[in-house]
PDB file of N, CA, C and O in Angstrom:
ATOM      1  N   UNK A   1     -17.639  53.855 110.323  1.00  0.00           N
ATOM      2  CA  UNK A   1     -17.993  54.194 108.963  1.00  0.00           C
ATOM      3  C   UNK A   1     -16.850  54.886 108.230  1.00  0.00           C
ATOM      4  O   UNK A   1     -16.571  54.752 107.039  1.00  0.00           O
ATOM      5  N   UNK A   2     -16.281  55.589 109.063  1.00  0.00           N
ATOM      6  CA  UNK A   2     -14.835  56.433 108.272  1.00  0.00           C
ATOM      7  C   UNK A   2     -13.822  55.575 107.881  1.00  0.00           C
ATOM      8  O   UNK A   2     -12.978  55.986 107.084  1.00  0.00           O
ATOM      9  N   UNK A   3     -13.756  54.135 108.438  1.00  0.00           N
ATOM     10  CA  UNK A   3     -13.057  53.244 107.540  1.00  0.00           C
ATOM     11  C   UNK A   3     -13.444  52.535 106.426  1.00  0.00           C
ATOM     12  O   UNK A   3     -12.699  52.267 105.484  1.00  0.00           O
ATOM     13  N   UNK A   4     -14.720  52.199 106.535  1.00  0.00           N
ATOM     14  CA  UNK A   4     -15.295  51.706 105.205  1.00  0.00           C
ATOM     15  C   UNK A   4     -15.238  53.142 104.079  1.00  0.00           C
ATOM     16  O   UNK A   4     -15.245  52.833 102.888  1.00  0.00           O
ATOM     17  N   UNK A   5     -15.197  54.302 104.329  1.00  0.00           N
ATOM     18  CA  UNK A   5     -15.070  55.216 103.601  1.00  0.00           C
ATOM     19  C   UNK A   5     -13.706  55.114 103.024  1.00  0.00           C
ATOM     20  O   UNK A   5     -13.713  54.952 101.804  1.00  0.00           O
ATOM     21  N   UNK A   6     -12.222  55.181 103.738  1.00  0.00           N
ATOM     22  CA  UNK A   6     -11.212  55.561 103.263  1.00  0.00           C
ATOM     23  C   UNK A   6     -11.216  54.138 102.260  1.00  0.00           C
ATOM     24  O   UNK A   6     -10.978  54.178 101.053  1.00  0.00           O
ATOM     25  N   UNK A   7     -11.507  53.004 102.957  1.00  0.00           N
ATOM     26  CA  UNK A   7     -11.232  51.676 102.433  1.00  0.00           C
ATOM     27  C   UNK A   7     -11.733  51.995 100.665  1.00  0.00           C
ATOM     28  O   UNK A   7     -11.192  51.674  99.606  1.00  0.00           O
ATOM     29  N   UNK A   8     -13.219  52.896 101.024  1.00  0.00           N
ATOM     30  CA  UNK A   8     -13.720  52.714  99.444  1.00  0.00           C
ATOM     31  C   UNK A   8     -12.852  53.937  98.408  1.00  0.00           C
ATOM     32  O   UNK A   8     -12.737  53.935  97.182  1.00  0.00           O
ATOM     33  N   UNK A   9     -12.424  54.743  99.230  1.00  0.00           N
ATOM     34  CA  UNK A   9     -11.657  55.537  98.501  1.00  0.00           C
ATOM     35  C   UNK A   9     -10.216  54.790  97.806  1.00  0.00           C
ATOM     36  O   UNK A   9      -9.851  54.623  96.642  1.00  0.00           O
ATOM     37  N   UNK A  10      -9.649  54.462  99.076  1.00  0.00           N
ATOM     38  CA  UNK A  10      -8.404  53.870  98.404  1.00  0.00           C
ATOM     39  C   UNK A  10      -9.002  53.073  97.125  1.00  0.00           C
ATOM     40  O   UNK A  10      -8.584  53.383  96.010  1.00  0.00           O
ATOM     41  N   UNK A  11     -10.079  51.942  97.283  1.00  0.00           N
ATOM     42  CA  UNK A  11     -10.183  50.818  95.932  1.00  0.00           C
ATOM     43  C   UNK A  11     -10.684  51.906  94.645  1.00  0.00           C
ATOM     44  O   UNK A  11     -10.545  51.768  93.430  1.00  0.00           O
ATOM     45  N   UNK A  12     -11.084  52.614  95.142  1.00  0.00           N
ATOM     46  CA  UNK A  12     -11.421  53.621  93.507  1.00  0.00           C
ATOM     47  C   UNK A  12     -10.047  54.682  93.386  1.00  0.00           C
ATOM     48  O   UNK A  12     -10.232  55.480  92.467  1.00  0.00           O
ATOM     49  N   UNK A  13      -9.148  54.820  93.861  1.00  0.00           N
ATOM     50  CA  UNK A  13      -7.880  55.179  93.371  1.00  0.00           C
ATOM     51  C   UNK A  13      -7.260  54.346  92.746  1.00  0.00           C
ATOM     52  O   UNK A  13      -6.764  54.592  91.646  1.00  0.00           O
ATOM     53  N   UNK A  14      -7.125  52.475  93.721  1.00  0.00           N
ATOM     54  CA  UNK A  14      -6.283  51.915  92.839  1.00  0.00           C
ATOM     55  C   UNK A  14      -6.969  51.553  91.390  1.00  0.00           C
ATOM     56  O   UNK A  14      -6.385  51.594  90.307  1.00  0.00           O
ATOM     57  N   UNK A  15      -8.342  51.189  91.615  1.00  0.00           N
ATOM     58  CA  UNK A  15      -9.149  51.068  90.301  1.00  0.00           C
ATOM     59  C   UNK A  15      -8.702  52.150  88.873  1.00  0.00           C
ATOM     60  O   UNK A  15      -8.552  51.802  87.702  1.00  0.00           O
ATOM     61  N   UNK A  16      -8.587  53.314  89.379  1.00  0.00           N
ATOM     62  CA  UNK A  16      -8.504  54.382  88.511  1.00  0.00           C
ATOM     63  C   UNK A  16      -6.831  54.418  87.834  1.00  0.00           C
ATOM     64  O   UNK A  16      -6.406  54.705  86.715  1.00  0.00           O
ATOM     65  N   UNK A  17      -6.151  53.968  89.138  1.00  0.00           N
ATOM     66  CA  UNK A  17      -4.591  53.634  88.779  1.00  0.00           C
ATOM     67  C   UNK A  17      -4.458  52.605  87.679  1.00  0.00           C
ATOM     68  O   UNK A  17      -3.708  52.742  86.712  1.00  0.00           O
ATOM     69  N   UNK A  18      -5.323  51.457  87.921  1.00  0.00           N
ATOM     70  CA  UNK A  18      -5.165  50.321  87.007  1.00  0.00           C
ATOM     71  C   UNK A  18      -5.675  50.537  85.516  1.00  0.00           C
ATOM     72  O   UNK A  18      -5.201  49.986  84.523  1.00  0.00           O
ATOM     73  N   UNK A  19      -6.719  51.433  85.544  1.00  0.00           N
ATOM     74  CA  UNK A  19      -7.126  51.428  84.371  1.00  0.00           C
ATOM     75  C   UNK A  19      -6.334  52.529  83.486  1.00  0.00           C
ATOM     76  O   UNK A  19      -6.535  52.677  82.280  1.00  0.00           O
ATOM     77  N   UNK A  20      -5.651  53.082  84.045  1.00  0.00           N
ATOM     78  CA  UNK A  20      -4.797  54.443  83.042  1.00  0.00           C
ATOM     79  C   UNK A  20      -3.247  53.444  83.484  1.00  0.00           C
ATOM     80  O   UNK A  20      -2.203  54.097  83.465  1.00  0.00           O
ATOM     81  N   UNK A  21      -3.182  52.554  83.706  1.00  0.00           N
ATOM     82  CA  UNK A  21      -2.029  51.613  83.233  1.00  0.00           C
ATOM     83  C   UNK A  21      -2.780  50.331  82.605  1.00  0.00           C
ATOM     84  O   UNK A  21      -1.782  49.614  82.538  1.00  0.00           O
ATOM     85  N   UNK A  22      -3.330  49.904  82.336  1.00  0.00           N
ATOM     86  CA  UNK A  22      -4.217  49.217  81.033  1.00  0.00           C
ATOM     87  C   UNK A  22      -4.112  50.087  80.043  1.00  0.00           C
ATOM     88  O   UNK A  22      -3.605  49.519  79.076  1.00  0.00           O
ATOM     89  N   UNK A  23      -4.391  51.377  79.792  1.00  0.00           N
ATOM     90  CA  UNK A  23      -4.523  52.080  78.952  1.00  0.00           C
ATOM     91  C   UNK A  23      -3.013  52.205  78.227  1.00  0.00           C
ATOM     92  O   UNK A  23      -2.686  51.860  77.092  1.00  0.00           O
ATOM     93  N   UNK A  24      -2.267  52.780  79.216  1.00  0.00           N
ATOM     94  CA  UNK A  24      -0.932  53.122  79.077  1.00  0.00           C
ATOM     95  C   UNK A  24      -0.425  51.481  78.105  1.00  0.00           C
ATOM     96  O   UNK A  24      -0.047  51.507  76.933  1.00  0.00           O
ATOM     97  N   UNK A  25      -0.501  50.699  78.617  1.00  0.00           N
ATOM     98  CA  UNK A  25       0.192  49.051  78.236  1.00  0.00           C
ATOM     99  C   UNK A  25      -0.619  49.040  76.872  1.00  0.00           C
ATOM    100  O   UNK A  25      -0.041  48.366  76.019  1.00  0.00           O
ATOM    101  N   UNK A  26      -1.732  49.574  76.473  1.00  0.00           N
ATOM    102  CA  UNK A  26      -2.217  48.927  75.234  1.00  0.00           C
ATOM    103  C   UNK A  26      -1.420  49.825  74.129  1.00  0.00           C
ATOM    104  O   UNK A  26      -1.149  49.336  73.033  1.00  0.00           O
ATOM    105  N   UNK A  27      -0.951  51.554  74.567  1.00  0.00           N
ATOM    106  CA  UNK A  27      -0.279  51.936  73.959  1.00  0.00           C
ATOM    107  C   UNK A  27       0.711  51.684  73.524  1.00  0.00           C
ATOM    108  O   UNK A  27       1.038  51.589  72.341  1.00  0.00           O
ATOM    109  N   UNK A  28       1.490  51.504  74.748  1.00  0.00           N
ATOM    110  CA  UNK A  28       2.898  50.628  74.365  1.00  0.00           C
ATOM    111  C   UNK A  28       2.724  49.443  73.189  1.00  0.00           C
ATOM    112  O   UNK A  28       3.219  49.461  72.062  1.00  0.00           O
ATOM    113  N   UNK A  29       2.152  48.748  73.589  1.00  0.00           N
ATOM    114  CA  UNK A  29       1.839  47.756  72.539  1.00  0.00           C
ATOM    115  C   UNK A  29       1.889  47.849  71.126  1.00  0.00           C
ATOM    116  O   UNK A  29       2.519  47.270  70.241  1.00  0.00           O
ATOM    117  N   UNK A  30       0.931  48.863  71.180  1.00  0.00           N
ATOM    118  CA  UNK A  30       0.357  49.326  69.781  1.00  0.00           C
ATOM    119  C   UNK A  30       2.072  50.009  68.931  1.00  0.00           C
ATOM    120  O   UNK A  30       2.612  49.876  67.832  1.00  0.00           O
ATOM    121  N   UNK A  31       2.382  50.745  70.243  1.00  0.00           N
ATOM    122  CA  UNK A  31       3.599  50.948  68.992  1.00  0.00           C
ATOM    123  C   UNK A  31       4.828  50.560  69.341  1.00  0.00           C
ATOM    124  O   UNK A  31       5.779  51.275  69.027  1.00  0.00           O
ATOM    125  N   UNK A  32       5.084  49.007  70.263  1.00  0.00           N
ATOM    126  CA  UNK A  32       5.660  48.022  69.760  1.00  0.00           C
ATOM    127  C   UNK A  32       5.724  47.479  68.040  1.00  0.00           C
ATOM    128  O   UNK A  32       6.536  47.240  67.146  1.00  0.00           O
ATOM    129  N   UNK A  33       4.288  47.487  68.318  1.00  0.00           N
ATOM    130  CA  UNK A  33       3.886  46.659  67.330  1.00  0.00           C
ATOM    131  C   UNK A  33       4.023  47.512  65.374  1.00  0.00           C
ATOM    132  O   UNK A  33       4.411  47.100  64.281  1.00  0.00           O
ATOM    133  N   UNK A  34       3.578  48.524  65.785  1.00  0.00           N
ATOM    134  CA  UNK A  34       4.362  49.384  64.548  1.00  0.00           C
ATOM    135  C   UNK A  34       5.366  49.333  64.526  1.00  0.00           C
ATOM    136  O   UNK A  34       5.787  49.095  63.394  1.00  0.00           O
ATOM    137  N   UNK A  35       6.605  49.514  65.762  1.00  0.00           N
ATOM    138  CA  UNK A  35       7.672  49.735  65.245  1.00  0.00           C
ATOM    139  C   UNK A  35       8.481  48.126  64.951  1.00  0.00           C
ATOM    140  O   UNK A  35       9.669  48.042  64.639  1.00  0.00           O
ATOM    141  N   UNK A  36       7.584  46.966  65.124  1.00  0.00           N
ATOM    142  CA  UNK A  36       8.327  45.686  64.665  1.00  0.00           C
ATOM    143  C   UNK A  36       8.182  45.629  62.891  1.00  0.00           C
ATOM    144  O   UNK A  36       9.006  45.113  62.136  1.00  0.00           O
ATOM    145  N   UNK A  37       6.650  46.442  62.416  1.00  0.00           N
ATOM    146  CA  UNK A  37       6.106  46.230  61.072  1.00  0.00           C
ATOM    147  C   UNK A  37       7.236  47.063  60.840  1.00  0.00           C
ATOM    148  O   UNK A  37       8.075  46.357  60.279  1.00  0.00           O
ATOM    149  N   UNK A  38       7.632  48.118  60.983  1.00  0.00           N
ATOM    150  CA  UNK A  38       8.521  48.665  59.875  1.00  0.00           C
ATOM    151  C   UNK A  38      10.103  48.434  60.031  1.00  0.00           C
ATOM    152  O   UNK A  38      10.982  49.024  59.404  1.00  0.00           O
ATOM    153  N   UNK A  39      10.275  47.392  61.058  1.00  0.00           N
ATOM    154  CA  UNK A  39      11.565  47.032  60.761  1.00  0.00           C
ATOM    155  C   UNK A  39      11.278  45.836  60.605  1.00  0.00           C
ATOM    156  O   UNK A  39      11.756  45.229  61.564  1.00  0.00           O
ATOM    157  N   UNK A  40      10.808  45.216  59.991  1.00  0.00           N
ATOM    158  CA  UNK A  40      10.390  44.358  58.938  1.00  0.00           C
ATOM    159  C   UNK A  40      10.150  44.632  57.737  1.00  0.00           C
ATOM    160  O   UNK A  40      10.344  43.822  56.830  1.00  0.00           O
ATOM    161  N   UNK A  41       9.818  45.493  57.611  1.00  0.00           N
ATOM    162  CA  UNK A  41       9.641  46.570  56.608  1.00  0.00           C
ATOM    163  C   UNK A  41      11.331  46.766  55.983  1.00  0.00           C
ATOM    164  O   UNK A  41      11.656  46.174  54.954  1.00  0.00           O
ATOM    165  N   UNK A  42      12.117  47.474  56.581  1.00  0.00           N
ATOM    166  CA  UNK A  42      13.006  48.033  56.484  1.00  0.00           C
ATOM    167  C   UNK A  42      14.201  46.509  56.269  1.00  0.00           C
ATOM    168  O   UNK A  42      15.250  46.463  55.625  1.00  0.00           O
ATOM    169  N   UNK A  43      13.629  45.592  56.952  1.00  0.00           N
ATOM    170  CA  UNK A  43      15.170  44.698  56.749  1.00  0.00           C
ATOM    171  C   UNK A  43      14.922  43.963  55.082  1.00  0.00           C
ATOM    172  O   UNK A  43      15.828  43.696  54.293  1.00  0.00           O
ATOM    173  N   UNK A  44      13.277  43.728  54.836  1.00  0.00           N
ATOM    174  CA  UNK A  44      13.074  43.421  53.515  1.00  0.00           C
ATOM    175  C   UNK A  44      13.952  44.240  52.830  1.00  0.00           C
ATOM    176  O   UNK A  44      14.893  43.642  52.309  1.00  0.00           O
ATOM    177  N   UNK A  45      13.896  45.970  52.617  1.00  0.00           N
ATOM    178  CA  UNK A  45      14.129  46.964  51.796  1.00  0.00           C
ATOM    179  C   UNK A  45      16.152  46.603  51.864  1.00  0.00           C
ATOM    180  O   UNK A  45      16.934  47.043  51.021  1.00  0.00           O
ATOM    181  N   UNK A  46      16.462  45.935  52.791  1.00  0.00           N
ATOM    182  CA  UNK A  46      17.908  45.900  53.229  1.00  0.00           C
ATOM    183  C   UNK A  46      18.328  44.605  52.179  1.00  0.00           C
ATOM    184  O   UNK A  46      19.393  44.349  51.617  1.00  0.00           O
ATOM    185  N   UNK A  47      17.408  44.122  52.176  1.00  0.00           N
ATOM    186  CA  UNK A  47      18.028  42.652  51.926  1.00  0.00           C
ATOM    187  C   UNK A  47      17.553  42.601  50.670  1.00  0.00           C
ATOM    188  O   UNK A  47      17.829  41.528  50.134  1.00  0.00           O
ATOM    189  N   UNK A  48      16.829  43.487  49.861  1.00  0.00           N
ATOM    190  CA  UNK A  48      16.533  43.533  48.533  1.00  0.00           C
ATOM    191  C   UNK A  48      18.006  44.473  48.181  1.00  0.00           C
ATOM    192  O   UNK A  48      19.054  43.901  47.879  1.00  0.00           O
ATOM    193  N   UNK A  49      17.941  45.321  48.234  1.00  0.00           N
ATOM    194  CA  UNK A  49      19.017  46.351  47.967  1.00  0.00           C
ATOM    195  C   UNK A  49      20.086  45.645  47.982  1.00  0.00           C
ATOM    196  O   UNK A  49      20.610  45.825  46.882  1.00  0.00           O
ATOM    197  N   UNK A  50      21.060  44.555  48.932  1.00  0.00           N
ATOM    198  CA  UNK A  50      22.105  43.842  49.256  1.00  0.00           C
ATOM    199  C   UNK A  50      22.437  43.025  48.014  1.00  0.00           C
ATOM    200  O   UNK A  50      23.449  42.997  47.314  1.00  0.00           O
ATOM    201  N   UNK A  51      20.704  42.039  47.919  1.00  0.00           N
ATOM    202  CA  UNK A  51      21.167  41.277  46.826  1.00  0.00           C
ATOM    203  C   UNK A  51      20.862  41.616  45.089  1.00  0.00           C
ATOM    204  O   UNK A  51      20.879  40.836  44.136  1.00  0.00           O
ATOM    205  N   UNK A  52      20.544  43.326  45.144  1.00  0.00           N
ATOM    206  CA  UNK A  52      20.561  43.812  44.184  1.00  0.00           C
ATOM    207  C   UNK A  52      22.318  44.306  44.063  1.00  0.00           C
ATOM    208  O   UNK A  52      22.849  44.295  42.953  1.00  0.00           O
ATOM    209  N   UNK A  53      22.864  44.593  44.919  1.00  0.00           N
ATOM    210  CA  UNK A  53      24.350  45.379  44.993  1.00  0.00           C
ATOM    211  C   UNK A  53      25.288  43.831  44.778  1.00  0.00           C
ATOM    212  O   UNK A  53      26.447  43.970  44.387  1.00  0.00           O
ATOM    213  N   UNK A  54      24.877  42.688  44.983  1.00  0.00           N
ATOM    214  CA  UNK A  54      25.599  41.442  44.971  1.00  0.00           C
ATOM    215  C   UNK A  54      25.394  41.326  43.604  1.00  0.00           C
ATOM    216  O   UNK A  54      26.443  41.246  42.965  1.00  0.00           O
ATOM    217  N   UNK A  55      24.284  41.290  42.903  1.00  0.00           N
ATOM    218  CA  UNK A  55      24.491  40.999  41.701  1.00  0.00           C
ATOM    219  C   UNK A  55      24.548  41.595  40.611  1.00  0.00           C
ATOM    220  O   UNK A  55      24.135  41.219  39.514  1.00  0.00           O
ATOM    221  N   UNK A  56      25.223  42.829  40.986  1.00  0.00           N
ATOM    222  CA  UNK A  56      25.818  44.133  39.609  1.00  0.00           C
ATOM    223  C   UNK A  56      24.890  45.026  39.339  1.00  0.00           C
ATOM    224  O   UNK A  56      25.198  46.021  38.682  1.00  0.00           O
ATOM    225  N   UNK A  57      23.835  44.872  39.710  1.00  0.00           N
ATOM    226  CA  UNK A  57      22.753  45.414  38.864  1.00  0.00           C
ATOM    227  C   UNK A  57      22.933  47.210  39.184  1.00  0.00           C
ATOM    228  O   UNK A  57      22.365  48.114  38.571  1.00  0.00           O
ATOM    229  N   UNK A  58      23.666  47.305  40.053  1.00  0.00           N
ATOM    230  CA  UNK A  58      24.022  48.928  40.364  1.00  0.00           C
ATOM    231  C   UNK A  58      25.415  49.297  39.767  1.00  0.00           C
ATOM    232  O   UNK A  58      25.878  50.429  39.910  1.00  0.00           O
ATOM    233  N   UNK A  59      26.220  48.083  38.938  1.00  0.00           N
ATOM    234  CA  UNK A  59      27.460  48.727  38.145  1.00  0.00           C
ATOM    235  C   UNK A  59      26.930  49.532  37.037  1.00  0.00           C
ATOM    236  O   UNK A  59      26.116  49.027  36.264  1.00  0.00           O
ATOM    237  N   UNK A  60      27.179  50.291  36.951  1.00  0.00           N
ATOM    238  CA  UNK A  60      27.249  51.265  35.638  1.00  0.00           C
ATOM    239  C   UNK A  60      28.293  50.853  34.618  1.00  0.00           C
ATOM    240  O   UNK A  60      29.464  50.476  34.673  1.00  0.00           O
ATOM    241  N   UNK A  61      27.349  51.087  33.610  1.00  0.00           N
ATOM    242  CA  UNK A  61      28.208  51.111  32.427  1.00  0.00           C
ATOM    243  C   UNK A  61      28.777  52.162  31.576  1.00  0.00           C
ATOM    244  O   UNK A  61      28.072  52.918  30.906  1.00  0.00           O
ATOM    245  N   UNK A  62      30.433  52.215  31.618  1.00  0.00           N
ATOM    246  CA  UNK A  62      31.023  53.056  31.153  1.00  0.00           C
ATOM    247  C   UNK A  62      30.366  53.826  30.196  1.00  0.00           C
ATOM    248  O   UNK A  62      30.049  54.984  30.469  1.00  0.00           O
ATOM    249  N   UNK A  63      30.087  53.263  28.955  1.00  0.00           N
ATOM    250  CA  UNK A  63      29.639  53.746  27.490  1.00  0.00           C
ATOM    251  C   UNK A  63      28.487  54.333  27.593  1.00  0.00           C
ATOM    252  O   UNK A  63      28.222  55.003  26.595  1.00  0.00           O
ATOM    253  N   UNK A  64      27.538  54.350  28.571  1.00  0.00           N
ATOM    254  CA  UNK A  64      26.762  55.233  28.557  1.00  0.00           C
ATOM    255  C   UNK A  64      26.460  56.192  29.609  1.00  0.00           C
ATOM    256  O   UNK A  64      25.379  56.777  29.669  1.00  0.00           O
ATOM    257  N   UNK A  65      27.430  56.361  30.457  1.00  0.00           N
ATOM    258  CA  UNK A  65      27.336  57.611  30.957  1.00  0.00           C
ATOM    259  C   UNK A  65      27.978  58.515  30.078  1.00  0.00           C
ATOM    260  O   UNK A  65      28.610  58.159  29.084  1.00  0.00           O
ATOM    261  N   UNK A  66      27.777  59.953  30.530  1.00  0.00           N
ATOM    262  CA  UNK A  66      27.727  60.764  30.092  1.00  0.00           C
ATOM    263  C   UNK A  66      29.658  61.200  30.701  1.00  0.00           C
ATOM    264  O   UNK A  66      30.291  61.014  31.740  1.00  0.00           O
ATOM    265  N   UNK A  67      29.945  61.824  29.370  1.00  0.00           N
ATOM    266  CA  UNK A  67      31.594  62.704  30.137  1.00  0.00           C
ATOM    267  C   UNK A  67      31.676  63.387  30.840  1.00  0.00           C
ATOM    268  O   UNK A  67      30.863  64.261  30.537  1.00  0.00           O
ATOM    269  N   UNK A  68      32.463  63.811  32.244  1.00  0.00           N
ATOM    270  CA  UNK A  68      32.408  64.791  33.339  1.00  0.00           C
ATOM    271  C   UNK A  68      32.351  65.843  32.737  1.00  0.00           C
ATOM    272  O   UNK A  68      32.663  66.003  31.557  1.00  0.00           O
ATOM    273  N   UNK A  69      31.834  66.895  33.698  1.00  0.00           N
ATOM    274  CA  UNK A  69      31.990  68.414  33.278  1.00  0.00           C
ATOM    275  C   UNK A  69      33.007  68.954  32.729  1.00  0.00           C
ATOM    276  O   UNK A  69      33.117  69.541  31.653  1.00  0.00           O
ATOM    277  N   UNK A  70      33.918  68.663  33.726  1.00  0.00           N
ATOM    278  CA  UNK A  70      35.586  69.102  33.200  1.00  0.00           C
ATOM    279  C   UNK A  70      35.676  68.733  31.505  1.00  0.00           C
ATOM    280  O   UNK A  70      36.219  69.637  30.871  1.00  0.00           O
ATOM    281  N   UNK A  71      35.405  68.014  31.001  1.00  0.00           N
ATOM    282  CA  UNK A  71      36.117  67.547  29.479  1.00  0.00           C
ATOM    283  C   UNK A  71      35.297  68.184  28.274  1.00  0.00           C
ATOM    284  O   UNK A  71      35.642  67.971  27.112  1.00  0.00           O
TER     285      UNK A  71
END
């Protein structure tokens, strides 16, 4: 009987092992998975900005800024 005992002990350790690594893996996941949305996120914000800087829209125009402090 003391082997069918340890036997049932060991399967409810590994049971208990498996399920707090199920647990653990869904976490991971989860913030895999956030951290793919916001660098997706972030390469949009890259690639808007790029082809805003490609097409001038961040040159300033002389005539209406304002004169440095100094003058």
């Amino acid at each position: 009987m003391s082997s069918q005992n340890e036997l049932s002990e060991r399967l409810e350790t590994l049971e208990t092992r498996i399920a707090f690594q199920d647990q653990t893996i869904e976490e991971l996941n989860s913030t895999i998975t956030a951290q793919w949305r916001q660098i997706d996120l972030l390469t949009r914000k890259l690639e808007l900005l790029e082809e805003q800087v490609r097409s001038g829209s961040y040159i300033a125009d002389p005539s209406t800024e304002a004169p440095p402090p100094h003058y």
